[in-house]
C-alpha positions as CSV (number, residue, x, y, z in Angstrom):
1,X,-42.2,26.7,-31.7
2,X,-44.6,27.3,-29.0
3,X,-46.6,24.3,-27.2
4,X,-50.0,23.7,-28.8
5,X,-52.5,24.9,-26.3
6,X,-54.6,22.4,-24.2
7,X,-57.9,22.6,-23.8
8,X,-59.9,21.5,-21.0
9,X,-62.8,20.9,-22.9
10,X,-60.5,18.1,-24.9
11,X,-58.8,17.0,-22.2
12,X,-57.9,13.4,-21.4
13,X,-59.1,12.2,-19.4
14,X,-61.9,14.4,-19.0
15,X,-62.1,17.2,-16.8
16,X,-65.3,16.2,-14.2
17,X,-66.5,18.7,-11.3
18,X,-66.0,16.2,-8.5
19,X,-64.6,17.0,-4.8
20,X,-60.8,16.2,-4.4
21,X,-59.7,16.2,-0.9
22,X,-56.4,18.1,-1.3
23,X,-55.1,16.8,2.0
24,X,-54.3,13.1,0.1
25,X,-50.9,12.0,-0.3
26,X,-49.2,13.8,-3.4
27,X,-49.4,10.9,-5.5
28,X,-52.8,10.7,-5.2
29,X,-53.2,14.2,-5.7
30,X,-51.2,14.1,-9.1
31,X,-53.9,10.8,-10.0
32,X,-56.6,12.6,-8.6
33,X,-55.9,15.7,-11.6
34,X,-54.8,13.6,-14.4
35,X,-51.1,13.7,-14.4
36,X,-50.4,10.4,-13.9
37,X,-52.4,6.8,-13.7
38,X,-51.7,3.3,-12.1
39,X,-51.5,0.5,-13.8
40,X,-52.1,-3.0,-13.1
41,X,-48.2,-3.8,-12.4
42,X,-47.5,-2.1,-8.8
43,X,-44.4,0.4,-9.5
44,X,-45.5,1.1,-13.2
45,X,-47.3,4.3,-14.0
46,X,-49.1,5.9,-16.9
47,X,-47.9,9.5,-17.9
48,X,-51.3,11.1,-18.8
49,X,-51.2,14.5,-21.1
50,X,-50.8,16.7,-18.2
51,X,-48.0,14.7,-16.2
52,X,-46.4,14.0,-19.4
53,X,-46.0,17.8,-20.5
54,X,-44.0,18.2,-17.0
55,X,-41.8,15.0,-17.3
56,X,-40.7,16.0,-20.9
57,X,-40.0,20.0,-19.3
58,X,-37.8,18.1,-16.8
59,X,-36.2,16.2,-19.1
60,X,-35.3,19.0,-21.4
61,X,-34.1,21.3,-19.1
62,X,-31.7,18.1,-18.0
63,X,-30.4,18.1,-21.1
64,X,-29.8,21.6,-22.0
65,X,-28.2,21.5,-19.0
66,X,-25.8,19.0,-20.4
67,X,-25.4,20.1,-23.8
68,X,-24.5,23.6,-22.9
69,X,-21.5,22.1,-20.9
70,X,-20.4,20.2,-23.7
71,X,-22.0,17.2,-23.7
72,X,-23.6,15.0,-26.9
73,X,-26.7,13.8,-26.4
74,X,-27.3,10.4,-27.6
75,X,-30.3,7.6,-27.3
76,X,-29.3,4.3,-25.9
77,X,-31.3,1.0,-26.1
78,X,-33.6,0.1,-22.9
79,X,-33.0,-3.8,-24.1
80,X,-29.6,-5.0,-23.9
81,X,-28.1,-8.6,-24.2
82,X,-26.6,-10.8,-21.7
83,X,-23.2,-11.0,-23.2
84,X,-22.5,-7.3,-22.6
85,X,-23.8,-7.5,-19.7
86,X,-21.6,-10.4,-18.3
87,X,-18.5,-8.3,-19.9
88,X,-18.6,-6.4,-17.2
89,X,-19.5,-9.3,-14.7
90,X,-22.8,-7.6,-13.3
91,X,-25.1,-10.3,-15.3
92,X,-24.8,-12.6,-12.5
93,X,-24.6,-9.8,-9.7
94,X,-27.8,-7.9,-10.6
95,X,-29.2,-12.1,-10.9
96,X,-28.5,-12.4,-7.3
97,X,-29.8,-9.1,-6.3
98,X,-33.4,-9.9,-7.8
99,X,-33.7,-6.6,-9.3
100,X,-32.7,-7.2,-13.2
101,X,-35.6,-8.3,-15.4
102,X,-34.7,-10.4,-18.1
103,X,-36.6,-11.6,-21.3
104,X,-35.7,-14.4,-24.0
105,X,-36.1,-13.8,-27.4
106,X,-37.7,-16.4,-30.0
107,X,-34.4,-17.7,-30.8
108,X,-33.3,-17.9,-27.1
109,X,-31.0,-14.9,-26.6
110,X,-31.5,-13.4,-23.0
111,X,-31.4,-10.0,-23.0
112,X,-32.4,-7.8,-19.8
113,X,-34.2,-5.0,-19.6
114,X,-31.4,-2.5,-18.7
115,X,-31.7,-0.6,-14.6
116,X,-28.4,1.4,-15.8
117,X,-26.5,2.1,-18.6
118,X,-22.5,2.0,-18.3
119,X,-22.5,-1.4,-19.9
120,X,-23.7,0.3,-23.2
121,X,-22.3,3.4,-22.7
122,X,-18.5,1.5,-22.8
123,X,-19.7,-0.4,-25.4
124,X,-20.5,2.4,-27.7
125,X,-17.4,4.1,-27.3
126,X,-15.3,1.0,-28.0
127,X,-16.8,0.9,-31.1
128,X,-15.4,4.4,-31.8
129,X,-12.2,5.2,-29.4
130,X,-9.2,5.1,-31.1
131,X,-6.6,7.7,-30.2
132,X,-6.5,9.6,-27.0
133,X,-7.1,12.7,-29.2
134,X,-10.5,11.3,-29.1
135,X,-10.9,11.9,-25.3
136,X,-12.4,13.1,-23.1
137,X,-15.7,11.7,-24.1
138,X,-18.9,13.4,-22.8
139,X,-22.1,11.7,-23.4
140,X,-25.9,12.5,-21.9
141,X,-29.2,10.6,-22.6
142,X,-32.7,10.6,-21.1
143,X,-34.2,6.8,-21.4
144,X,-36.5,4.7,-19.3
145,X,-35.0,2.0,-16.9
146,X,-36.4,-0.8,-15.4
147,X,-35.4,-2.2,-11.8
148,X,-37.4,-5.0,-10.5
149,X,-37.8,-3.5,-6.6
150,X,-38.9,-5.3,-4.2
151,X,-41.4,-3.0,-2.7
152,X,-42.0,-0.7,-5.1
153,X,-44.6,1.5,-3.7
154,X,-43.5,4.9,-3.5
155,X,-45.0,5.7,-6.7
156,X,-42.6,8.0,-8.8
157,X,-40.2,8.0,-6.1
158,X,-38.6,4.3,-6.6
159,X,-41.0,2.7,-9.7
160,X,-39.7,-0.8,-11.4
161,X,-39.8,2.0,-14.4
162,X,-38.7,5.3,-14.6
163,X,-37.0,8.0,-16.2
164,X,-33.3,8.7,-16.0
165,X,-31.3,11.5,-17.7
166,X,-27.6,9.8,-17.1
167,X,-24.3,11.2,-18.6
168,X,-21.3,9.1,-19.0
169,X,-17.8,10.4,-19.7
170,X,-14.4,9.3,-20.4
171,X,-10.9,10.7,-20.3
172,X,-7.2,9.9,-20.5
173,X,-6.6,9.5,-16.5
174,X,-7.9,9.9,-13.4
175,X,-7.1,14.0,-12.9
176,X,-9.1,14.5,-16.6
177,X,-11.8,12.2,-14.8
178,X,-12.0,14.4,-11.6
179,X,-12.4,17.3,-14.1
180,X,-15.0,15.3,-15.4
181,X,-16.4,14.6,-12.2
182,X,-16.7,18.7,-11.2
183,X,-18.6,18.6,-14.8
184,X,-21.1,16.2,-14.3
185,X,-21.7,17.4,-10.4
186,X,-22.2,21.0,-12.3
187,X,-24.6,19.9,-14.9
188,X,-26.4,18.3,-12.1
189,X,-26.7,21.2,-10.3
190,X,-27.6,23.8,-12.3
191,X,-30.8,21.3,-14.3
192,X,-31.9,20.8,-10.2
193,X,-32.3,24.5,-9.7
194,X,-33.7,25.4,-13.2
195,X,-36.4,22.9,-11.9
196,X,-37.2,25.0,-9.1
197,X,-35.6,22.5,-6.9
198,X,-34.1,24.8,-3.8
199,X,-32.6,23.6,-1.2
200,X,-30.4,20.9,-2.8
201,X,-27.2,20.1,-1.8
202,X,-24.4,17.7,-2.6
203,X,-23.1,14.9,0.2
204,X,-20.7,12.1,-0.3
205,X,-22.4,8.6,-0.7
206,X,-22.0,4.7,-0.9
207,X,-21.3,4.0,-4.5
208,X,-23.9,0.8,-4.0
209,X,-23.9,-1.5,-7.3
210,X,-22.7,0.9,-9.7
211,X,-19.6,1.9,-7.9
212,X,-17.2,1.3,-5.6
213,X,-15.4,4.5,-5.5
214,X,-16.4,8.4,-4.4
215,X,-20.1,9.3,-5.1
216,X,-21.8,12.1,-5.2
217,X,-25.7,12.4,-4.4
218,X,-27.2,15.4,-5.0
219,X,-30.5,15.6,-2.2
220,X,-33.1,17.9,-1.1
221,X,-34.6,17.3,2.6
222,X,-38.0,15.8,2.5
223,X,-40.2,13.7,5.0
224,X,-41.3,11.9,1.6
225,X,-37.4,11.3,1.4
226,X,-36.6,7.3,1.3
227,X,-33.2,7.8,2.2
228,X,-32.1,8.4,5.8
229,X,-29.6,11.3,6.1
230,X,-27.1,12.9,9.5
231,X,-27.5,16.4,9.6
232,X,-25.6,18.0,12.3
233,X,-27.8,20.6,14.6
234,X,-25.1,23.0,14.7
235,X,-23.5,23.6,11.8
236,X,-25.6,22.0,9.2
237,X,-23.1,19.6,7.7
238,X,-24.6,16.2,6.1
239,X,-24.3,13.3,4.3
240,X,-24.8,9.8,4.4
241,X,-23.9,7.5,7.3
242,X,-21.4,5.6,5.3
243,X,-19.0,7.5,4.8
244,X,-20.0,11.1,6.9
245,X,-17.2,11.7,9.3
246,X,-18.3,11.9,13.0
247,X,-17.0,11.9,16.8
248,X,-18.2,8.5,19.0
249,X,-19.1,9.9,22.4
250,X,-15.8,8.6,24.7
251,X,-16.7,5.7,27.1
252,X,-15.5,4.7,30.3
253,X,-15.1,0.8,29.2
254,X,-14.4,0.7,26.2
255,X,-13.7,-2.6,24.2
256,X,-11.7,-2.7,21.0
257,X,-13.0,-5.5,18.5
258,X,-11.6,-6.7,15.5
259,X,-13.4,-7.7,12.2
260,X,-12.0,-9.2,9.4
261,X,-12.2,-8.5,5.8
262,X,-11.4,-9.7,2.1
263,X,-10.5,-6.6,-0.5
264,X,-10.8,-7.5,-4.0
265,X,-8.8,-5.1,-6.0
266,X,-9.6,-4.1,-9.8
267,X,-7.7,-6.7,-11.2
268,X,-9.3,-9.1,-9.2
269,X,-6.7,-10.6,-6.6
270,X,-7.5,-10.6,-2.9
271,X,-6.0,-9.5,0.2
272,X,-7.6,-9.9,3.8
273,X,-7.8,-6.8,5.9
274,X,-8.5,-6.5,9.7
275,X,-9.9,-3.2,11.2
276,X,-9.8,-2.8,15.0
277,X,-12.6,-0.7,16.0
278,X,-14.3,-0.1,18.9
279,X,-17.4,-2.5,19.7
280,X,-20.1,-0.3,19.6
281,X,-19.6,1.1,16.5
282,X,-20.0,-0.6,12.6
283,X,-17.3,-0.7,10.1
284,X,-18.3,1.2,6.6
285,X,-17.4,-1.2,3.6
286,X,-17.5,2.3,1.6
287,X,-14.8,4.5,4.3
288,X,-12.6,0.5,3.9
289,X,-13.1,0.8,0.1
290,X,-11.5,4.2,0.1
291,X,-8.6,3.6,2.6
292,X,-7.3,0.7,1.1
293,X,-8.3,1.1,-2.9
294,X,-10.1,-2.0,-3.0
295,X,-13.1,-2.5,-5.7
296,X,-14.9,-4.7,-3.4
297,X,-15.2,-5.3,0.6
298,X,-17.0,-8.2,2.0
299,X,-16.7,-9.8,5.3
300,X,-14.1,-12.3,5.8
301,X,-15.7,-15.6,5.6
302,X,-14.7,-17.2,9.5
303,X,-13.8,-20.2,8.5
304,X,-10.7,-18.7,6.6
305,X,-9.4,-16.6,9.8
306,X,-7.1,-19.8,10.7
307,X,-5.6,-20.1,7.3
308,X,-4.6,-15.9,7.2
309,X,-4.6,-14.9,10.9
310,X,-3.8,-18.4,13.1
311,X,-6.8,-18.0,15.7
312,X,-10.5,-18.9,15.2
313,X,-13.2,-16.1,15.5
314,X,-14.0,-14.5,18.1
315,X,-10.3,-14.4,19.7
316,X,-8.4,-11.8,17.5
317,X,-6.7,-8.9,18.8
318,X,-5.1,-6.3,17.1
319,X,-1.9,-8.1,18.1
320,X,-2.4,-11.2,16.0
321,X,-2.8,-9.3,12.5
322,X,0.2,-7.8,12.0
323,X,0.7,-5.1,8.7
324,X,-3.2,-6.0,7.7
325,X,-4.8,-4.3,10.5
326,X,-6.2,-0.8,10.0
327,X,-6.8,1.3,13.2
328,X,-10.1,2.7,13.3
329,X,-9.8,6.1,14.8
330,X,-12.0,5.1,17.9
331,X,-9.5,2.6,19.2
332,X,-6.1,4.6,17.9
333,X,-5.9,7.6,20.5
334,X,-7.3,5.2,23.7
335,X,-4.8,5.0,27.0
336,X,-6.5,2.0,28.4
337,X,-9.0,-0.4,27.1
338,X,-10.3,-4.2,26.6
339,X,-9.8,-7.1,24.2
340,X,-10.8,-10.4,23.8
341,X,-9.0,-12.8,25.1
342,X,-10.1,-16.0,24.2
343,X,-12.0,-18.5,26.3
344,X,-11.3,-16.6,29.2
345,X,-13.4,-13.2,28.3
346,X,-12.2,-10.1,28.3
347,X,-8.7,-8.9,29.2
348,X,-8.6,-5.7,30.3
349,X,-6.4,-2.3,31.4
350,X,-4.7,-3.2,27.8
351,X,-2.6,-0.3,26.2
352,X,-0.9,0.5,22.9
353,X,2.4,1.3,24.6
354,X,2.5,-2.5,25.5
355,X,1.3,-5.0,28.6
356,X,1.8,-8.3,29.3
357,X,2.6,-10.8,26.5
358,X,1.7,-7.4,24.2
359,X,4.5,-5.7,22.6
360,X,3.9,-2.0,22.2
361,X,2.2,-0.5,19.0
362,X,1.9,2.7,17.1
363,X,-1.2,2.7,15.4
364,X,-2.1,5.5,13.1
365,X,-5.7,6.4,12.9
366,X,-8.1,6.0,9.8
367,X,-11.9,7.4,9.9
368,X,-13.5,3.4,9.3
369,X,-16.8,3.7,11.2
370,X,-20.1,4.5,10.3
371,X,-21.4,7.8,11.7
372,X,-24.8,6.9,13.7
373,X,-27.3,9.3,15.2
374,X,-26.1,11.2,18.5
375,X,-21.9,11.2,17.3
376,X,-20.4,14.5,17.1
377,X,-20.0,16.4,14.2
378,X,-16.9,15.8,11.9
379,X,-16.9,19.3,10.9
380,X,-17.5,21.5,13.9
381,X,-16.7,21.2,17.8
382,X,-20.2,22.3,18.8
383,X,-22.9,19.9,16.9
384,X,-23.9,16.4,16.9
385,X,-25.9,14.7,14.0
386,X,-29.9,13.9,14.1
387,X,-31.2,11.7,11.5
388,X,-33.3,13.4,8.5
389,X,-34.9,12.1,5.8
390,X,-33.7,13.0,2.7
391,X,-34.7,12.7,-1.2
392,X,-32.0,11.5,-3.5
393,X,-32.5,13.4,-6.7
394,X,-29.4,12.6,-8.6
395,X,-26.1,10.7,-8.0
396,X,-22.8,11.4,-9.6
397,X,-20.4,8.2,-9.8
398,X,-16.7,8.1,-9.8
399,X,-16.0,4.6,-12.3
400,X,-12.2,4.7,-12.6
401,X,-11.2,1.9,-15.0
402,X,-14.1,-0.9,-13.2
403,X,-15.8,-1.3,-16.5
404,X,-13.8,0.0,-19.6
405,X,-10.8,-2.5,-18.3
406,X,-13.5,-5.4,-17.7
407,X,-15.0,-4.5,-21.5
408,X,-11.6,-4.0,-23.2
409,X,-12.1,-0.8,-23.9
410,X,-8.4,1.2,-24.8
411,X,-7.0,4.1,-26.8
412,X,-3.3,4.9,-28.0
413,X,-1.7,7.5,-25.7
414,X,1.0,10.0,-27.3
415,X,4.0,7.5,-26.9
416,X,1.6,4.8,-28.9
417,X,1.3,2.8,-25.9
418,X,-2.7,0.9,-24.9
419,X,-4.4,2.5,-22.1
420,X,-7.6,2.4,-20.5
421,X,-9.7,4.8,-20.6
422,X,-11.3,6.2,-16.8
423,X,-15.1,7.0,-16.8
424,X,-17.6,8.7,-14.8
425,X,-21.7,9.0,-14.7
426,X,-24.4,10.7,-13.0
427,X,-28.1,10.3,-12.8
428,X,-30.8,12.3,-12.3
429,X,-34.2,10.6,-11.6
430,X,-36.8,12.6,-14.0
431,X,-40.0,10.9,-12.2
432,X,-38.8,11.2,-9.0
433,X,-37.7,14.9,-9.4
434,X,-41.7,15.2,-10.7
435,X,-43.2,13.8,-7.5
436,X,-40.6,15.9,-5.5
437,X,-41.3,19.3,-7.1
438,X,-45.1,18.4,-6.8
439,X,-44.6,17.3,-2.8
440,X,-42.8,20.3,-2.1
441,X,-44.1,22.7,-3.8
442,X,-48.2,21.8,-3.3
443,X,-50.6,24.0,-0.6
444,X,-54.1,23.4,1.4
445,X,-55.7,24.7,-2.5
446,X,-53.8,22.1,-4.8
447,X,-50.1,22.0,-7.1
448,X,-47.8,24.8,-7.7
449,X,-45.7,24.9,-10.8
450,X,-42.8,26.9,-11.1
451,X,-43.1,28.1,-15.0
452,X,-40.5,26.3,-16.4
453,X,-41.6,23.0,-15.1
454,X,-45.4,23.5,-15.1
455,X,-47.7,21.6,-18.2
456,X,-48.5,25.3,-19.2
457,X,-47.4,28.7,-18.0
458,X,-50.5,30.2,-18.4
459,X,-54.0,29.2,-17.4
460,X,-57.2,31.0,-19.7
461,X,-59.6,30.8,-17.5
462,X,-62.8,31.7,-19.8
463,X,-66.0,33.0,-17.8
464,X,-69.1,32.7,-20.2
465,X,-68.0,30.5,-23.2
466,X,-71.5,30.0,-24.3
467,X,-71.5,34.3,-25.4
468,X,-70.1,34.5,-29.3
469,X,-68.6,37.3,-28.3
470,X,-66.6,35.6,-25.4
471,X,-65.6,32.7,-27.7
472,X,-64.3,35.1,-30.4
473,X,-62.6,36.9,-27.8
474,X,-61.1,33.8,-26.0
475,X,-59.8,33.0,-29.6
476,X,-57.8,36.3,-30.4
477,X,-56.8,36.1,-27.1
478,X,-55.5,32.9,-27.7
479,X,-53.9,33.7,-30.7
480,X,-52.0,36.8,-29.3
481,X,-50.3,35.1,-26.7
482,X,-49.8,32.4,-29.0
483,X,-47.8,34.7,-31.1
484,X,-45.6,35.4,-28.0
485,X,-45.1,32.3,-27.5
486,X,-47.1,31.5,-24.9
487,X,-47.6,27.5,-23.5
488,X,-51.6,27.7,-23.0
489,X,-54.3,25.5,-20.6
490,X,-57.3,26.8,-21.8
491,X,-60.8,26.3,-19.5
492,X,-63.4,26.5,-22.1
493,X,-66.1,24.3,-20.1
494,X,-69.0,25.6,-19.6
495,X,-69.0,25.6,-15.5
496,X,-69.8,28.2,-13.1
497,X,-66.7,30.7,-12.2
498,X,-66.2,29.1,-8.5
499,X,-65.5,25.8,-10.3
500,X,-63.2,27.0,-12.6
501,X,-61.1,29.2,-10.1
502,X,-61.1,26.0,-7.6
503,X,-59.8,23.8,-10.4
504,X,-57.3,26.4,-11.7
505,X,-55.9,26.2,-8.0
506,X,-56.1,22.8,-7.8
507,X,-54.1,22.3,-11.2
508,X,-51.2,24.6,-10.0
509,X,-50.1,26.4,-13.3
510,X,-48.3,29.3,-12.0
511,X,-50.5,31.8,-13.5
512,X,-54.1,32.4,-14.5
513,X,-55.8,34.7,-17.1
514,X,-59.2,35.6,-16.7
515,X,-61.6,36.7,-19.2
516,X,-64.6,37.4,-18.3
517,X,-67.5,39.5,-20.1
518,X,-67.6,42.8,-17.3
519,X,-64.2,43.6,-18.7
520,X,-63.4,45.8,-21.7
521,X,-61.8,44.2,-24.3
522,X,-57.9,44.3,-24.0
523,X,-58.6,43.8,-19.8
524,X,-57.8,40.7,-18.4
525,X,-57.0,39.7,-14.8
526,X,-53.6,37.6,-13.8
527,X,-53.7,35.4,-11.1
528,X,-50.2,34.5,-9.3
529,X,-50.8,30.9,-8.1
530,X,-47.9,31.5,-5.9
531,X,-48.9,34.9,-4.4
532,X,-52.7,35.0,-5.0
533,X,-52.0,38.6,-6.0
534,X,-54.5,39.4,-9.1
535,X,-53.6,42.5,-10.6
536,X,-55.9,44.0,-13.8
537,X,-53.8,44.8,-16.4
538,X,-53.5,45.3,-20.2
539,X,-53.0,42.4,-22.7
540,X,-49.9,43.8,-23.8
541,X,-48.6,44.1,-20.8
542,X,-48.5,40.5,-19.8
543,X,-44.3,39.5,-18.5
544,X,-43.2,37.2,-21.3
545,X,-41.7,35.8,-18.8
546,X,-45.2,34.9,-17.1
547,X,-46.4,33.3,-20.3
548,X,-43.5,31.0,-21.3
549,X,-42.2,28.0,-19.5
């Protein structure tokens, strides 16, 4: 069933002939035209008739996406309760990080006001799982979270509410899980380019709060972009800083540090770790993560480096940790270089193959440091990274058994043994894709709408709609492309022709229709909002592909 048609003339909130300086910022712009309105509470926006015929596009095309993979879509609850939430044990992390916002009900159950939605998504299942017959599990859902930011001014971009279409899935082990993973990254993919979203591509990421493991963020460059990328100037290659692998420019001095670390594991116990790196550079919690397996990686508290290594900090050596040192692959391949030694400074001319009071070593290399601006490209022998700003449109999540172990969630295998299931998710922010396609799509006249994202695919523009004859006219018009199934905008106001042109360009529907009384009856003009091009052609001849969205 087609869309009903709007009507500029009924429009809220009203359509006024006022100057809008198109050079604003795009949220502005998208304020400005009546998509979207603030609100009193900075980070929460109104979706006015116009914005909210795009967000709901979006949304669909995410979930046909989905669905035509295989996925079921389902409708989880925005407010969930404390107990599930401290199943998984991110009550009291999501506390400490400031960002979950909680409410208590009239008979004192605290509930939160969910930012994500694994917690329900596991719970749901375990209501359901019994056999592994019943897996793999593939579930997609389009809901508004809530995220209490702490500077939350980058209007649809990072909001304390927005829209999310996340998929959650679940499988026997962890190859049906990387299966599942391909799915999810493919889903996400194809919705992004239906959008009219060019120019994405996929890099690995930091997992952050949802996961430890592999990620997947699906981004599109953009100096709007809140996330700082490494794209290398030869090749291209790029990804986040975390976990990008890159070339340190050699030094003549170079000084080999060591930093100390406790891994938590999924089942909770803890080991410490010790990477020797070189001193300039940083240690990536996420590259650790993924050498070792560990769930979690935090710095080694200093006070406990007597109890596990025997020296205080500020003295190790890649001597004193024995089987718990990893060998960043800056210090591995080094002939000669300096450590610490202690009160005395630095002790240098040191080498692997052994000095004084230093047996030799064999270290074997691991890619632990954080790529940085200026390194050499991981990928090519000619590049080296620059820093880019980037726009994260959607992030797919590698979850392992983190929360269906935590939440008890198990099916029978073949042999009628318990086993945990192993999940994945993605996300893809709705709102933020909105502002994006409006950034990088607008011009010096106004928005650009591709057709299948656009509030309408075609804009009436109605010269004359005080003459009967234009009104009936306008009407079968209407009607005919109606039949077609046309999505309408229709400019019945009565304003003078340059008006209506300059707000038809300022609008950005991807094309206009204009009827006007010098043509003959079944002559109308089209208007390409992309090209300008304005052909005069018969009614019947109109694409359907220019009139649907």
């Amino acid at each position: 069933m087609p869309d009903t048609p709007l009507y500029a003339s009924r429009l809220w909130p009203p359509v006024r002939r006022r100057a809008i300086n198109t050079t604003v910022s795009t949220l502005d712009l998208l304020e400005s035209l009546g998509y979207i309105a603030k609100t009193d509470a900075i980070g929460v926006f109104t979706l006015l008739p116009l914005g909210l015929r795009v967000h709901d596009r979006l949304a669909g095309i995410a979930r046909t996406a989905f669905e035509e993979r295989g996925a079921n879509t389902v409708g989880f609850p925005a407010l969930q309760s404390r107990s599930l939430w401290e199943q998984s044990g991110r009550w009291a992390a999501y506390q400490a990080e400031g960002a979950l916002l909680t409410v208590t009900s009239r008979s004192g159950e605290q509930m939160c006001l969910a930012p994500t939605s694994e917690e329900i998504a596991v719970a749901t299942v375990r209501e359901h799982l019994r056999s592994y017959r019943d897996l793999p599990v593939r579930l997609f859902l389009s809901t508004s979270k809530y995220r209490d930011e702490i500077a939350p001014r980058g209007g649809l971009m990072r909001g304390r509410e927005f829209t999310m279409a996340d998929a959650y899935t679940f499988d026997t082990a962890p190859d049906g899980m990387r299966t599942s993973i391909d799915f999810l990254n493919d889903a996400c993919r194809a919705a992004l380019l239906r959008m009219g979203l060019t120019g994405v591509f996929q890099a690995q990421a930091d997992g952050g709060s949802i996961s430890a493991g592999p990620s997947t963020e699906h981004l599109v460059l953009g100096e709007t972009g809140q996330s700082t990328i490494l794209v290398c100037d030869h090749c291209g290659h790029r990804g986040d800083d975390a976990v990008l692998s890159a070339r340190p420019t050699p030094l003549k001095h170079p000084i080999v540090n060591v930093i100390t670390f406790a891994l938590t594991a999924h089942d909770g116990a803890s080991a410490p770790a010790a990477v020797a790196i070189r001193s300039d550079l940083r240690v990536s919690p996420r590259k650790l993560a993924a050498a070792t397996g560990a769930a979690r990686v935090e710095l080694l508290n200093s006070a406990e480096l007597p109890e596990h290594f025997g020296k205080e900090a500020g003295t190790l050596t890649p001597w004193d940790c024995g089987k718990a040192t990893l060998f960043d692959t800056s210090v591995a391949h080094l002939e000669t270089f300096s450590i610490s030694d202690g009160a005395t400074g630095l002790r240098h001319h040191v080498t692997w193959s052994g000095t004084k009071d230093l047996p030799a070593l064999s270290p074997t290399a691991v890619d632990l440091h954080r790529s940085a601006q200026g390194m050499g490209c991981g990928r090519c022998d000619d590049g080296h990274y620059r820093e880019a700003r980037a726009i994260e449109l959607a992030h797919v999540f590698e979850l392992g058994t983190q929360y269906t172990a935590a939440m008890n969630l198990s099916f029978t295998n073949e042999h009628g043994t318990a086993r945990t299931p192993h999940a994945a998710c993605s996300g893809i922010g709705i709102t933020r894709c909105l502002q994006t396609l409006a950034d990088l799509h607008r011009d010096k006249d106004g928005l650009r709408w591709k057709p299948a994202t656009a509030p309408a695919a075609l804009h009436i523009i109605v010269l004359r709609p005080d003459l009967p004859a234009m009104r009936e006219r306008s009407e079968q018009v209407v009607q005919h492309l109606r039949d077609r199934g046309a999505s309408l905008f229709i400019d019945d106001r009565l304003e003078p022709a340059g008006e209506k042109f300059r707000y038809a360009n300022l609008l950005g529907l991807p094309h206009a229709l204009v009827l006007s009384p010098q043509q003959n009856e079944h002559e109308v003009e089209l208007i390409d909002r992309w090209t300008s091009r304005a052909p005069r052609t018969h009614i019947s001849q109109i694409p359907d592909t220019w009139s649907q969205p």
